[in-house]
C-alpha positions in Angstrom: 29.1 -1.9 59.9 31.9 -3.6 61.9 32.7 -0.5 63.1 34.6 -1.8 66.2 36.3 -4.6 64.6 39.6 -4.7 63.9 40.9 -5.9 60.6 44.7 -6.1 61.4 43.1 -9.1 63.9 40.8 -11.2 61.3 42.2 -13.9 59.3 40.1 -14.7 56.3 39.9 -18.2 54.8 38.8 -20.1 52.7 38.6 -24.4 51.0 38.7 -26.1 48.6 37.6 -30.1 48.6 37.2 -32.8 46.5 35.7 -36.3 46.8 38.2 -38.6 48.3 38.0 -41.1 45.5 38.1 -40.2 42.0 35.4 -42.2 40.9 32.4 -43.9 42.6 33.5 -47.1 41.2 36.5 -46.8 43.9 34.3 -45.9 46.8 34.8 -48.8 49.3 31.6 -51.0 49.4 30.4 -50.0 52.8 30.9 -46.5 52.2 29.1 -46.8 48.6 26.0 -48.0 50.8 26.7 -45.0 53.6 26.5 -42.6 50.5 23.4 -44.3 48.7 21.9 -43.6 52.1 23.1 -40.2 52.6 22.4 -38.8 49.5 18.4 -40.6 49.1 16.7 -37.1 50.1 18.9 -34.7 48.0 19.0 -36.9 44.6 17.1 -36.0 41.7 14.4 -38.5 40.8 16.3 -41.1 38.7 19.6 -39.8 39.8 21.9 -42.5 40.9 24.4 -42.5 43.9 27.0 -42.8 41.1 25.9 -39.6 38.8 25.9 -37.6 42.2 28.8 -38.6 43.2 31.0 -35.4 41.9 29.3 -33.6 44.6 31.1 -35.8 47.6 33.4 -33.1 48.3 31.1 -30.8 50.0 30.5 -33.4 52.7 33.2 -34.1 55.4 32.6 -37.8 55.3 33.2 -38.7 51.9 35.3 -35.1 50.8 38.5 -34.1 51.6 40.5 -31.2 51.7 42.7 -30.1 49.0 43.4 -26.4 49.2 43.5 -23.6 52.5 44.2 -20.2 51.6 44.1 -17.4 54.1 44.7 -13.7 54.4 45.9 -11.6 56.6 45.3 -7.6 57.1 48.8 -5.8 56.6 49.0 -1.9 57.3 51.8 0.2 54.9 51.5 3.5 56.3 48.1 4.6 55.9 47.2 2.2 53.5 45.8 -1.6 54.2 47.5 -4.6 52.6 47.1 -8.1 52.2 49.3 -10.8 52.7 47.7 -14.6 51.1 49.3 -17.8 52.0 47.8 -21.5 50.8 48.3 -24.8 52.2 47.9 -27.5 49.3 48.4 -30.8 47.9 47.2 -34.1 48.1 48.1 -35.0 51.6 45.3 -33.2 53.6 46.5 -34.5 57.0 50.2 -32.5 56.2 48.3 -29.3 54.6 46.0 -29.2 57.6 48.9 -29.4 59.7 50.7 -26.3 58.2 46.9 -24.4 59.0 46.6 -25.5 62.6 50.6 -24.6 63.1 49.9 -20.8 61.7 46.7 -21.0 64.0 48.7 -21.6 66.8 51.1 -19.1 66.4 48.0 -16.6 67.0 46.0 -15.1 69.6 43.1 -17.5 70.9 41.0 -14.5 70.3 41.9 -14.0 66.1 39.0 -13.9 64.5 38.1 -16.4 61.3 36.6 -15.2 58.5 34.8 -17.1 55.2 31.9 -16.1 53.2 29.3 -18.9 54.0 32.0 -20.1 56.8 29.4 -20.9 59.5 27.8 -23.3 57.3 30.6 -25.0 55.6 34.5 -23.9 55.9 34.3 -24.0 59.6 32.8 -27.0 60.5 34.3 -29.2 57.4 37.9 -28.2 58.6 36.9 -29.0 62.0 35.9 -32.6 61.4 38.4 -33.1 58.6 41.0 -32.4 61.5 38.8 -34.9 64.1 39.4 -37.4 61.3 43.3 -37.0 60.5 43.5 -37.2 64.4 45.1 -33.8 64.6 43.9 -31.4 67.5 41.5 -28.8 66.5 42.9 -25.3 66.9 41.9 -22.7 69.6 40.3 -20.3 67.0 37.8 -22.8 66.1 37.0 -24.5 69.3 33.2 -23.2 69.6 32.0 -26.1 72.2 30.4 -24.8 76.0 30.5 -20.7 74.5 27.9 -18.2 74.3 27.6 -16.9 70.6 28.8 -13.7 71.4 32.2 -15.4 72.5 32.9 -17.1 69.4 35.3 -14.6 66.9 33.9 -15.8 63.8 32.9 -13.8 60.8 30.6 -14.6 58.1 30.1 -12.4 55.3 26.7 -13.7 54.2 25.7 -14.0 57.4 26.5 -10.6 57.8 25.2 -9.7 54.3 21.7 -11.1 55.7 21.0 -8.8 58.3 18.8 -11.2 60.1 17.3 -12.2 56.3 17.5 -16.3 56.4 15.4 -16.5 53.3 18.5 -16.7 50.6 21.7 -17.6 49.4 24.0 -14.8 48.4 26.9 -16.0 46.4 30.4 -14.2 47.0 30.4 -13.3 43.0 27.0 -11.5 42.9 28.2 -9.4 46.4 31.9 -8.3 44.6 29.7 -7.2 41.9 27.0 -5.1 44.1 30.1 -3.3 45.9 32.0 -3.4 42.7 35.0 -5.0 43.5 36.9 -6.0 40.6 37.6 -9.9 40.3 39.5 -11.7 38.1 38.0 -13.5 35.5 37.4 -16.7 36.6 39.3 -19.9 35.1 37.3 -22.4 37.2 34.3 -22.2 39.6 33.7 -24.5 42.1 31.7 -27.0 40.3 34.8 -27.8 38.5 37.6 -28.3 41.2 36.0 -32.1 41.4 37.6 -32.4 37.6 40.5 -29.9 37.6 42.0 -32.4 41.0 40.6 -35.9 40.1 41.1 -35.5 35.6 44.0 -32.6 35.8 45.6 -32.7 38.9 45.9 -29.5 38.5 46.7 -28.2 42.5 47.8 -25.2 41.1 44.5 -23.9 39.2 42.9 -24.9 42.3 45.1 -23.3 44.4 44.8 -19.5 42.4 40.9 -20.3 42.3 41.1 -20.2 46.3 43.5 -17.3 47.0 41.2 -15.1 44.6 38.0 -16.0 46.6 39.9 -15.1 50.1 41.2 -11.5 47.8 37.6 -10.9 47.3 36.3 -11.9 50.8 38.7 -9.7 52.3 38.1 -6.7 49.9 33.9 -7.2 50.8 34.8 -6.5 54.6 36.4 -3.1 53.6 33.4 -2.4 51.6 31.3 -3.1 54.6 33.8 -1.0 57.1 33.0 1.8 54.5 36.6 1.8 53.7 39.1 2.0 50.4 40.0 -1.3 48.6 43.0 -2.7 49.0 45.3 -1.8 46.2 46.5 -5.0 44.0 50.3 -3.6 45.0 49.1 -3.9 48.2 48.2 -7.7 48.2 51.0 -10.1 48.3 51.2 -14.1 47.8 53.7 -15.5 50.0 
């Protein structure tokens, strides 16, 4: 699988958000009733707009990013490294700035890569940069082109094989192709209270780099290759 693509010319990714307000109780009043409205068909019975609120940040309207991490394929001799970068912090317009300005540096024709990026890191950091009023980078521009035009990678799209029946999470796929992870200080569930209680960017911010790590070590299991040694990965 992906036996034509070139790694040295995919940049994996991946985000982090967080509601924009720290409690409900903030929430402006018309966006309270936007998000009462919004959220009627996925509530539990009884479940009020309030106790669902934690769950804001996975929708661009009322979330915000808080963390980019992304990867690039390094090659040291015959051996393939990594090279992770994040953008983070609380202003998202500045952090989304430093993401566009490393997009721009590249090719038009890089390739993106996110496990379940179709569905959510692509299109959230495209409309999170529509609402900061910042241009939306070439890489992500997907308007007016056939599918086969658009150089974006989805792991479990690609995972899928054509299968829309399920979700497969990135933790149950590093343990299938046993890739070793480390042992997890946080999950997603609690960024919400690691930025909003903790303010904690940091945690945050190692919780993000390990899930790009691991993304990018799944598309050398699917190329049939080696992992990438952990002397081979670098932070930067």
């Amino acid at each position: 699988m992906l036996e034509q693509t070139d790694l040295q010319q995919v940049l994996v990714l991946d985000i982090e958000t967080v509601p924009q307000y720290a409690s409900f109780d903030l929430v402006p009043p018309v966006f309270r009733e936007l998000w009462e409205k919004k959220t009627l068909p996925q509530r539990k019975e009884g479940e009020t707009p309030e106790e669902f609120y934690p769950k804001a940040g996975i929708m661009a309207e009322f979330g915000k990013i808080v963390c980019i991490s992304v990867g690039i394929f390094t090659r040291q001799g015959d051996q393939m490294g990594l090279r992770v970068k994040s953008f983070a912090g609380d202003d998202e317009c500045a952090l989304l700035s430093g993401f566009i300005s490393l997009l721009d540096k590249q090719p038009p024709s890089l390739s993106l890569c996110a496990h379940n990026g179709k569905e959510f890191d692509f299109p959230y950091l495209c409309r999170r940069t529509l609402i900061n009023e910042l241009c939306i980078p070439a890489q992500l521009r997907i308007r007016g082109k056939k599918p086969w035009e658009i150089n974006h990678l989805d792991t479990m799209e690609l995972w899928k094989f054509g299968d829309y029946k399920n979700y497969t999470s990135l933790n149950l796929l590093a343990a299938v192709f046993n890739i070793p992870t480390p042992k997890d200080d946080i999950n997603g569930s609690d960024v919400y209270r690691v930025y909003w209680e903790e303010h904690n960017i940091e945690r945050i911010k190692t919780y993000c780099q390990k899930d790009v790590i691991t993304t990018a070590q799944l598309l050398m299991r699917f190329k049939q290759l080696p992992l990438i040694a952990d002397e081979n990965i670098a932070i930067v």
